[in-house]
Each structure stands twice: as structure tokens, then as C-alpha cells.
FIBA-921850 format. One record per atom (N, C-alpha, C, O, CB): residue in one letter; x, y, z. Coordinates in steps of 0.001 Angstrom, whole numbers, padded with zeros to 6 digits, always signed. Atoms other than C-alpha are relative to their C-alpha. Glycine has a CB too. Layout:
AXYZ
...
***
This chain:
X+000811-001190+000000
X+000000+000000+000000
X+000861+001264+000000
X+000435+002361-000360
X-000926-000007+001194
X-000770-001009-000394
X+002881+002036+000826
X+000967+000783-001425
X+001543+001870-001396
X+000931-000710+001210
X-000780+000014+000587
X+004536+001785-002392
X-001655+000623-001509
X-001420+001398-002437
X+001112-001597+000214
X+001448-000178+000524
X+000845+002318-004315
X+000013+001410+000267
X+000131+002274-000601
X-001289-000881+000749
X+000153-001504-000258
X+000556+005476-002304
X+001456+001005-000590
X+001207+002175-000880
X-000206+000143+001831
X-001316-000632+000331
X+004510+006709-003347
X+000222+000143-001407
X+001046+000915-001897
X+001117-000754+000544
X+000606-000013+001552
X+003359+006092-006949
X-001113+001468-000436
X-001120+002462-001161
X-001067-001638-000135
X+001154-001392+000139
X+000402+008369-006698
X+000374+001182+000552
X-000264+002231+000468
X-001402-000190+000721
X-000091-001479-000768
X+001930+010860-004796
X+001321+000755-001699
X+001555+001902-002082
X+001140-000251+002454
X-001247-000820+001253
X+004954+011151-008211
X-001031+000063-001273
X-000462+000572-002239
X+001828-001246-000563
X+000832+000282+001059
X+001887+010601-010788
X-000773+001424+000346
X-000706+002256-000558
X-000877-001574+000029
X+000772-001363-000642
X-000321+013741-008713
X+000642+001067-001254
X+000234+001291-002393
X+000608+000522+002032
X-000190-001581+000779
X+001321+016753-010220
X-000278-000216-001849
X-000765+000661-002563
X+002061+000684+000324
X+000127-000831+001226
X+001345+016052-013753
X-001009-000661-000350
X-001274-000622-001551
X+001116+000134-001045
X+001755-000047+000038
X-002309+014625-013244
X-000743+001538-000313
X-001488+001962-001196
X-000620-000500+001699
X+000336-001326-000175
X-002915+017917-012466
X+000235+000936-000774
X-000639+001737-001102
X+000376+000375+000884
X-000663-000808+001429
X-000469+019730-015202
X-001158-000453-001018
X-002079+000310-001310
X+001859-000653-000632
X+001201+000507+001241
X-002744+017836-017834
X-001319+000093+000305
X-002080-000086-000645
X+000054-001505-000417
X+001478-000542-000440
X-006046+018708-015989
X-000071+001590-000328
X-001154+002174-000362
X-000291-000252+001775
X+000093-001595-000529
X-005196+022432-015984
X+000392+000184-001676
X+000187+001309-002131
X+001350+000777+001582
X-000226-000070+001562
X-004193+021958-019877
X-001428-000269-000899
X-001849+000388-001850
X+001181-001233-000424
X+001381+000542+000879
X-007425+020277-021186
X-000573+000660+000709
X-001658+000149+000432
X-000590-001530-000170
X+000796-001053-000033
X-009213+023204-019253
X+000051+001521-001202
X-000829+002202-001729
X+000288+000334+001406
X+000062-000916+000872
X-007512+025659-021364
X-000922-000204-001568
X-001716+000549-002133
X+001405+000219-000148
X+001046+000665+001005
X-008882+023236-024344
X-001610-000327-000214
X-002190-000722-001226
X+000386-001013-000031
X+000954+000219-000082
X-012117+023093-022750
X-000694+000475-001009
X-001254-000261-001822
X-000274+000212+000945
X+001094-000737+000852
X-013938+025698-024659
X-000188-001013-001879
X-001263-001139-002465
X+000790+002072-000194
X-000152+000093+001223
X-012695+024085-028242
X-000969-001802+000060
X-001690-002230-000841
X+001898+000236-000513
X+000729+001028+000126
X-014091+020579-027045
X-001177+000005+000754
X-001422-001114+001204
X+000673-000993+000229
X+001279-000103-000607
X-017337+021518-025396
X-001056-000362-001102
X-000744-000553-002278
X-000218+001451+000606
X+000714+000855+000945
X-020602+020210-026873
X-000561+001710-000988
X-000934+001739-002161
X-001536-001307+000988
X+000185-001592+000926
X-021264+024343-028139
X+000645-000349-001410
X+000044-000273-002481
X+001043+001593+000797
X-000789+000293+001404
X-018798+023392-030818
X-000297-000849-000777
X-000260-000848-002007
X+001171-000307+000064
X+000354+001425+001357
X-019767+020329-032208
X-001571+000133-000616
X-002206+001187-000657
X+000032-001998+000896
X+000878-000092+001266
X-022653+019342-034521
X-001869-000784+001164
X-002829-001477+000827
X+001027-001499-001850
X+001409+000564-000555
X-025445+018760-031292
X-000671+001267+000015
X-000248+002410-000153
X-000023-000801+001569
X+001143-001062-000041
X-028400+020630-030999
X+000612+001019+001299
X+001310+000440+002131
X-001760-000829+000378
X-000365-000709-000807
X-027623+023576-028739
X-000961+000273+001472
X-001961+000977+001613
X+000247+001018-000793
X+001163-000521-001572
X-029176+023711-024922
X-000244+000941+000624
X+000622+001549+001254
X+000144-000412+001118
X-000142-001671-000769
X-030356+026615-023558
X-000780-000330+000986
X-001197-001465+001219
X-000605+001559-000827
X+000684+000064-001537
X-032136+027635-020158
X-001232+000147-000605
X-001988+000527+000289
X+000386+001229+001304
X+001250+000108+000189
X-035243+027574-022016
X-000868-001229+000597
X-002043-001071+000930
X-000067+000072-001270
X+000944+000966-000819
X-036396+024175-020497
X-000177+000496+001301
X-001142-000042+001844
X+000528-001448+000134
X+000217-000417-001401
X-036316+025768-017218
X-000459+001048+000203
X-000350+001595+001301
X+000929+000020+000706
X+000563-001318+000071
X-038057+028745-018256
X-001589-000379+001179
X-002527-001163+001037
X-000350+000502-002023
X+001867-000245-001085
X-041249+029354-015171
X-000950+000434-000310
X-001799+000531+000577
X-000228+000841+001120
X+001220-001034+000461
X-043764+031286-017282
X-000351-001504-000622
X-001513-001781-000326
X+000276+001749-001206
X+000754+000869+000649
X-044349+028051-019179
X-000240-001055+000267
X+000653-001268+001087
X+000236-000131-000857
X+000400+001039-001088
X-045768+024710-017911
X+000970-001488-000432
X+000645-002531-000999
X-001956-000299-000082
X-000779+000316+000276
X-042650+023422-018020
X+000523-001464+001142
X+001008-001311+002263
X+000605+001213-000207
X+000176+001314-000951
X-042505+019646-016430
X+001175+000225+001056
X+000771+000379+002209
X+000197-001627-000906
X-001254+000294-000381
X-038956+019614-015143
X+000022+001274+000879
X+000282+001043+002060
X+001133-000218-001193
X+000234-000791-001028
X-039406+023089-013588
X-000846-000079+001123
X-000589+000354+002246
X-000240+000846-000423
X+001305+000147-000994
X-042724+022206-011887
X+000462-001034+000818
X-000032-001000+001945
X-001520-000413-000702
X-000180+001209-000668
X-041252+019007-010618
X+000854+000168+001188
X+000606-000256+002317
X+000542-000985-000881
X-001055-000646-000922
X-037815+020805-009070
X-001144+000580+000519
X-001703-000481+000798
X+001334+000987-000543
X+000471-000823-001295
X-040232+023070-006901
X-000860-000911+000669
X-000845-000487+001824
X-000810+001426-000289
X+000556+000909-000234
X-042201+020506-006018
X+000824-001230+000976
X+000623-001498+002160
X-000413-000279-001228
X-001636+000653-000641
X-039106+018223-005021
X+000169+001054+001319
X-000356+000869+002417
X+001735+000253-001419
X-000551-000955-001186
X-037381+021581-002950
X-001646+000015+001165
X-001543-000180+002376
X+000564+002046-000878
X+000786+000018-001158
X-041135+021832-001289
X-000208-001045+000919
X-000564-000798+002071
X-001029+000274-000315
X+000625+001042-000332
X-041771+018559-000459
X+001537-000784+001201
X+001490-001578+002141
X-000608-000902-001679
X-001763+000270-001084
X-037721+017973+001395
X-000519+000683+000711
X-001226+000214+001603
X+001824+000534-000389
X+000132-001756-000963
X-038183+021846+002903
X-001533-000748+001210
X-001535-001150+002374
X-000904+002168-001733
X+001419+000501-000766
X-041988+020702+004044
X+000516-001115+001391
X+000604-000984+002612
X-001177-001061-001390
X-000440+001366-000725
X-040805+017238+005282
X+000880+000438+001301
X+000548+000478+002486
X+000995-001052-001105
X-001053-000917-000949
X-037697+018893+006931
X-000481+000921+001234
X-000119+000752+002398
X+000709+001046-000950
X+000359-000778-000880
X-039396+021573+008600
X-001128-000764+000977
X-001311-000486+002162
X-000427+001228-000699
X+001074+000344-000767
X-042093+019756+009814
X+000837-001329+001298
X+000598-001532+002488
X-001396-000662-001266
X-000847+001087-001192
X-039923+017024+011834
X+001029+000740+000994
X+001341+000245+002077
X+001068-001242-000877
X-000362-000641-000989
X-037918+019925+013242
X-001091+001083+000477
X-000417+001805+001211
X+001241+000509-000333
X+001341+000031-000797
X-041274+021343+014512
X+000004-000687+000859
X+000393-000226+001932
X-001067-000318-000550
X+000655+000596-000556
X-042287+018864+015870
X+001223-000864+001553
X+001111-001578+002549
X-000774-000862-001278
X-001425+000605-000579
X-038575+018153+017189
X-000070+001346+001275
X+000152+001209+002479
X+001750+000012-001453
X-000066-001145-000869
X-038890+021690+018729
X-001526+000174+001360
X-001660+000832+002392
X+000044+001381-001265
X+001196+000410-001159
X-042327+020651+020628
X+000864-000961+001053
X+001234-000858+002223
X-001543-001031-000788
X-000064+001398-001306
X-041293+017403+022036
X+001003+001511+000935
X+000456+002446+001518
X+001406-002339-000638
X-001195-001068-000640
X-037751+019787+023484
X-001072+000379+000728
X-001482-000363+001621
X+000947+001308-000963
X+000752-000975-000798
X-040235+022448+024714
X-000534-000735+000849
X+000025-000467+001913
X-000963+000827-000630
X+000756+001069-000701
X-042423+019725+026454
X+000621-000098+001131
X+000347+000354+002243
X-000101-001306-000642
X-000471+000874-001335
X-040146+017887+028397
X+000830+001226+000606
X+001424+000850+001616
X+001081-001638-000328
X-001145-000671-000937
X-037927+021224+029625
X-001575+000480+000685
X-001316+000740+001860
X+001495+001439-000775
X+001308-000269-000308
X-041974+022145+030435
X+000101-000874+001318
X+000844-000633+002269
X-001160-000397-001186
X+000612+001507-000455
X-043026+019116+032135
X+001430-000749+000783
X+001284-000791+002004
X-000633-001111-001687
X-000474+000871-000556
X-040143+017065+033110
X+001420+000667+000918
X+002182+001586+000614
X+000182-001063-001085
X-001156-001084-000476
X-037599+018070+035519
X+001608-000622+000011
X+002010-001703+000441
X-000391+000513+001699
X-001334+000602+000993
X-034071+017728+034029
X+000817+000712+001468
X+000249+001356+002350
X+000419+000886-002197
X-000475-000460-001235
X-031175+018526+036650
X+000618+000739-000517
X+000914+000376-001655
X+000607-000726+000942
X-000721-001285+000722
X-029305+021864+035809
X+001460-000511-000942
X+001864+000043-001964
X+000541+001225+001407
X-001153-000029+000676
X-026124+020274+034818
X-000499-000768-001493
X+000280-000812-002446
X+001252-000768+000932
X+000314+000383+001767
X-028273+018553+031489
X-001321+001033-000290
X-002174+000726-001123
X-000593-002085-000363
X+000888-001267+000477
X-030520+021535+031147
X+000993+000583-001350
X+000391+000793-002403
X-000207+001379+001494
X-000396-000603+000985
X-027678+022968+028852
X-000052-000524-001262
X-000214+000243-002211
X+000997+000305+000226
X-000015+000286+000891
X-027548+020398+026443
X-001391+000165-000703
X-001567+000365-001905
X+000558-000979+000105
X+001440-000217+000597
X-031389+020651+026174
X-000283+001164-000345
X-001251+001386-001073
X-001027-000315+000790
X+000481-001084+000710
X-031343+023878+025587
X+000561+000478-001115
X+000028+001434-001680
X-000069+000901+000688
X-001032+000045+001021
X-028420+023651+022873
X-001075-000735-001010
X-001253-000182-002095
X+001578-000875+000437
X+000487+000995+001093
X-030571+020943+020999
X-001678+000975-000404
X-002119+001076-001549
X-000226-002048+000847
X+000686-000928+000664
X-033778+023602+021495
X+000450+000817-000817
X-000247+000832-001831
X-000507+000587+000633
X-000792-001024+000724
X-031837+026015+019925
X+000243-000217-001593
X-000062+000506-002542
X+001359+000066+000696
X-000230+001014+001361
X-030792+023693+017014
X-000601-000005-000631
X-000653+000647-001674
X+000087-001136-000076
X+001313+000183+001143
X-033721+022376+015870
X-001460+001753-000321
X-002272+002088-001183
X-001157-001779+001022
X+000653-001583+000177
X-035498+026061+016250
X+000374+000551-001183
X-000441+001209-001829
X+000462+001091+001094
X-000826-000592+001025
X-032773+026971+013518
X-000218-000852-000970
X-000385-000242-002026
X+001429+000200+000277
X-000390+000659+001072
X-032675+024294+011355
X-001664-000212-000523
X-001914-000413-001711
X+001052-001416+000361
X+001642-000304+000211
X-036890+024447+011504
X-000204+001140-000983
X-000879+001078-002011
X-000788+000472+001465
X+000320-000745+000757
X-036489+027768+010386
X+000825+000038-001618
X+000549+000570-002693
X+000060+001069+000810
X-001057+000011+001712
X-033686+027090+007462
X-000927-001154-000951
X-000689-001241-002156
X+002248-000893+000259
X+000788+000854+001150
X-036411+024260+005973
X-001141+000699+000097
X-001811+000551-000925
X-000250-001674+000184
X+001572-001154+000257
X-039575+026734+006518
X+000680+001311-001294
X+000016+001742-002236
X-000588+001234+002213
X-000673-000853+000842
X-036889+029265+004685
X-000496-000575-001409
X-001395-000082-002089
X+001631-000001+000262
X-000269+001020+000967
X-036355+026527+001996
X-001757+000003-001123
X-002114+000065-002299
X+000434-001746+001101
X+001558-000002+000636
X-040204+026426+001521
X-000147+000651-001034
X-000335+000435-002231
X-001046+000533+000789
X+000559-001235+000415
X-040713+029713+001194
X+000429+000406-001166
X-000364+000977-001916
X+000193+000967+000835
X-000519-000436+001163
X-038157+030298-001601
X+000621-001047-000688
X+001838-001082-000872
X+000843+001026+000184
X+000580+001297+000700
X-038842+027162-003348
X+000891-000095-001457
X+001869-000716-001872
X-001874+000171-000316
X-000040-000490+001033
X-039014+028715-006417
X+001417+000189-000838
X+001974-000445-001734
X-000618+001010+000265
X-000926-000414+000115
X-036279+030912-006366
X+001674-001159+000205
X+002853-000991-000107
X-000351+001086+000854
X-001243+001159-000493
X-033808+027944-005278
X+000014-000839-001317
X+000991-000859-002065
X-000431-001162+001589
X+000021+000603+001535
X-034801+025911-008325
X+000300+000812-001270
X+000726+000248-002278
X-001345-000499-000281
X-000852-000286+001238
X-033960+028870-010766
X+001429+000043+000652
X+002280-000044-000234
X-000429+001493-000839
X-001613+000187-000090
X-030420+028823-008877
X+000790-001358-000425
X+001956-001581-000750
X+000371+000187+001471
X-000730+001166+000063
X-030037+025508-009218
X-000001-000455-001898
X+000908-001062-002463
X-000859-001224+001185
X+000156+000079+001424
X-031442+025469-013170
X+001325+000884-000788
X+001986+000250-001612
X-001574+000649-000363
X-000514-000824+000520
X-029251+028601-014212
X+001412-000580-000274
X+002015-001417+000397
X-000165+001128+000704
X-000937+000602+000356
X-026473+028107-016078
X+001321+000813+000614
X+002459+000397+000393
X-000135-000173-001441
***
């Protein structure tokens, strides 16, 4: 293994020399150049009832939804038992670290919801 790894470590750099060469070449062998039909961001256009767009927001809602709703419900139980059950001060902190948590990460998939949309043209755009 040792002799495997002492190989790859003298092979690395001009992996890398020839990676950083066929970038400069990129542009000349990209599919723009050759003889395929050309792709544009028109399939991902939102004004039109465009499957693959409707599906991505749909997708981001349905994670975001899912997501938020289990840290909800993550942020009840928490609330509950620091309510209701009596914890002894020295594990009060972690419970209130893990309220804290899921409070945040509730609101970063309610976020997610909300700008659904907008997340799917970031992720479409070229």
C-alpha cells in the first residue's frame, strides 16, 4: 500500500499539469462546438408549464416541508419535556443547545419552503 501510495503521490502533479491543460482546451471541445443541438435555459423557463421546472419546486417543497415539519415537531417534544419534566441543571444545557438547534434548522427548511421557487432557478441557471 505504501509503495501504491509513493506512486500516486509522483503521478499527482502532472495529473494535475494535464487537468489544468485540457481546461484551457475546454472551450474548443465543449458540446457548443460540435454538430449537437444547442441547450439553452429555455427548459427551465417558469412562465411556461414546463414539467422539469414544476417538478424541481415541487421536489425543494416537499424535502423543505418534510424537513421543517420534523424539526417542529422536534422543537415541541424539546419544549415539552424542559416544560413538564424536571431535568437537573447540569443537562438543562444540552437541552437547551438541541432547542436552539432544531429552532434553527426548523427555520432554514420553513426558509427553503418559502423560496422554493427561487432555489430551483439557482439551481437550473447556467
Amino acid at each position: 500500500m505504501k509503495q501504491f501510495t509513493k506512486n500516486l503521490a509522483k503521478f499527482l502533479p502532472a495529473l494535475a499539469l494535464c487537468l489544468v491543460f485540457m481546461g484551457g482546451f475546454a472551450q474548443e471541445a465543449s458540446a457548443a462546438s460540435s454538430l449537437l443541438p444547442k441547450i439553452t435555459n429555455d427548459m427551465f423557463n417558469p412562465g411556461t408549464d414546463n414539467p422539469i421546472y414544476n417538478k424541481g419546486v415541487v421536489l425543494v417543497k416537499t424535502v423543505a416541508g418534510l424537513g421543517g415539519l420534523g424539526f417542529t415537531l422536534a422543537v415541541l417534544i424539546i419544549t415539552l419535556v424542559l416544560i413538564f419534566v424536571s431535568i437537573s441543571p447540569q443537562k438543562r444545557g444540552p437541552v437547551w443547545w438541541s432547542l436552539i438547534s432544531c429552532s434553527g434548522a426548523a427555520f432554514v427548511f420553513f426558509s427553503a419552503f418559502t423560496f422554493a421557487e427561487s432555489i430551483v432557478k439557482l439551481a437550473t441557471s447556467p
